[in-house]
DRENPADO-248268 format. One record per residue (C-alpha): x, y, z. Coordinates in steps of 0.2 Angstrom, whole numbers, plus 5000, padded with zeros to 4 digits. Layout:
residues N
XYZ
...
This chain:
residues 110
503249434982
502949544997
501949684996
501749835009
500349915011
500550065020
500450265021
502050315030
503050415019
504550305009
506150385010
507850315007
508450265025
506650155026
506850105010
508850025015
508049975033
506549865022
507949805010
509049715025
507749635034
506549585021
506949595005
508949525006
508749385017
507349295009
507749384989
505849424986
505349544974
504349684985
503149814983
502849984992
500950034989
501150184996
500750364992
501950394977
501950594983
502750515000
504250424989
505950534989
506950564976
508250484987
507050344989
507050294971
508850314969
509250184982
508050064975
508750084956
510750004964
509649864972
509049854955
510749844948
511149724960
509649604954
508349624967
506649704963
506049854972
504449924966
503150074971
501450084966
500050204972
499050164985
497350254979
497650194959
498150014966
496450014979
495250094965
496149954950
495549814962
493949864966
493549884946
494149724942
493349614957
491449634949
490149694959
489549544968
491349554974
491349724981
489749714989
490749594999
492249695003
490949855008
490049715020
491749665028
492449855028
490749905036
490549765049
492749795055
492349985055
490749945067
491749905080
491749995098
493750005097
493750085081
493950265083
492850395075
494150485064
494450305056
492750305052
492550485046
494050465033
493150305027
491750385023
492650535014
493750425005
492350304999
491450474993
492950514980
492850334973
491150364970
């Protein structure tokens, strides 16, 4: 399974693009975890004939998928993820607006 993480929108020419050079040569079953606002109409159509054609070709929402795993880890767990994400987002080449939307998005989890 291959799974993309990511925030670019997923329309249908990405979604044909990701098909031939990831997902055909090497027949993986692949996720988008994405923003499921960002997935066209024409999106989901193109991954329904892949469907057809026996290959899998999923989406899932980023935030729900985020939020699903950070319940299910247990607290000692996220402690350490928080650690991590606030020792990577210390760093001098991380730039402030990075940090600002960390902080914001953390505040809606909690």
């Amino acid at each position: 399974m291959v799974m993309e993480v990511t925030e670019r929108p997923a329309d249908r020419s990405r979604v044909a693009s990701t098909f031939r050079s990831k997902i055909a040569p090497t027949a993986a079953d692949y996720v988008f975890v994405v923003h499921l606002t960002s997935v066209d109409n024409e999106a989901l159509r193109q991954a329904e004939r892949y469907f057809m054609q026996g290959y899998e070709l999923d989406f899932v929402d980023l935030q729900t998928w985020v939020r699903d795993i950070l319940v299910t880890l247990g607290s000692e767990d996220r402690r350490v993820f928080q650690d991590e994400m606030i020792d990577l987002l210390s760093g001098p080449d991380v730039p402030r607006m990075t940090k600002l939307v960390w902080n914001e998005a953390l505040q809606t989890v909690l």
